[in-house]
N, C-alpha and C positions, 0 to 999 in steps of 0.2 A: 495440552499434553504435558505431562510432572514425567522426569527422569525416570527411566528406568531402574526399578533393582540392580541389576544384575551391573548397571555403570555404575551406582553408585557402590559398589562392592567391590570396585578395581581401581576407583579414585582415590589418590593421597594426596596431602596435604603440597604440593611442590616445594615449599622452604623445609619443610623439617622430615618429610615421606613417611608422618605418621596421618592416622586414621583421620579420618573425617566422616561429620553427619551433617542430614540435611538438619535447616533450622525448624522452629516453629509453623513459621510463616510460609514453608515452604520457596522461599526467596533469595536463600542463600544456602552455601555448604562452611562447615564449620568445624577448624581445627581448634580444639580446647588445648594442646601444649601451646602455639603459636599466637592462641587466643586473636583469632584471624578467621575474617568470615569472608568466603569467597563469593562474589553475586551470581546469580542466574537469570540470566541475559536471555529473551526468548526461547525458555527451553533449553539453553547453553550454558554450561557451567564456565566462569571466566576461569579458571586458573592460573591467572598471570598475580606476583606478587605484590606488583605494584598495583593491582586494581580491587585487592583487599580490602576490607576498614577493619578496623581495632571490634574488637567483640563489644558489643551492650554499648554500644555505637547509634 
């Protein structure tokens, strides 16, 4: 089961509370200022910032 629209519509980035997209792979969320990609952990977006990696990672 892939997130919802309507969560991914109300999620920001937690270090900078700008926008975020899902990736490619559907396996992560993705802030382009922060250049920080969040994991998606069973269906669960981490949003913690220390559990990020660096973009093109």
């Amino acid at each position: 089961m892939a997130i919802r629209q309507e969560v991914l519509e109300i999620l920001v980035c937690p270090k900078c509370k700008g926008d975020i997209h899902l990736n490619a792979a559907g396996d992560g969320l993705v802030c382009e200022a922060c250049q920080l990609v969040y994991p998606i952990r069973e269906d669960i977006p981490v949003m913690l910032i220390d559990e990020a990696t660096p973009l093109g990672r």
